[in-house]
N, C-alpha and C positions, 0 to 999 in steps of 0.2 A: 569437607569435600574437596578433594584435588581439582584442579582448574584444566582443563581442557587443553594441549596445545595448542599454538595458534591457528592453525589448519582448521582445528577443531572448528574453535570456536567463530571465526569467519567463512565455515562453506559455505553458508546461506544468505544472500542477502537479506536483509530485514525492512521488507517494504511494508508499508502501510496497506492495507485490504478494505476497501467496505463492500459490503453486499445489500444490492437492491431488493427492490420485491419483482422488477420487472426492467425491463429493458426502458419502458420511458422513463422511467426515476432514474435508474442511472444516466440516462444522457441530459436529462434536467440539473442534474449533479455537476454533469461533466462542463456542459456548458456555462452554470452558472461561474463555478471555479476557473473558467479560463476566462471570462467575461469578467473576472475578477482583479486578475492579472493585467488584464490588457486595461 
């Protein structure tokens, strides 16, 4: 398979994604990871 040029292959950033089941899990998430940090 031929390789993409570079254009290609970097248009999109490739971030990381989770998905909750609701808005309090994701902020329970959010917070616990910056509480993790700090």
């Amino acid at each position: 398979m031929a390789r993409l040029n570079l254009l290609e292959e970097t248009r999109y950033e490739k971030l990381p994604v989770s998905v909750y089941a609701d808005q309090a899990a994701a902020s329970l998430a959010v917070a616990a990871r910056i509480a993790k940090l700090i």
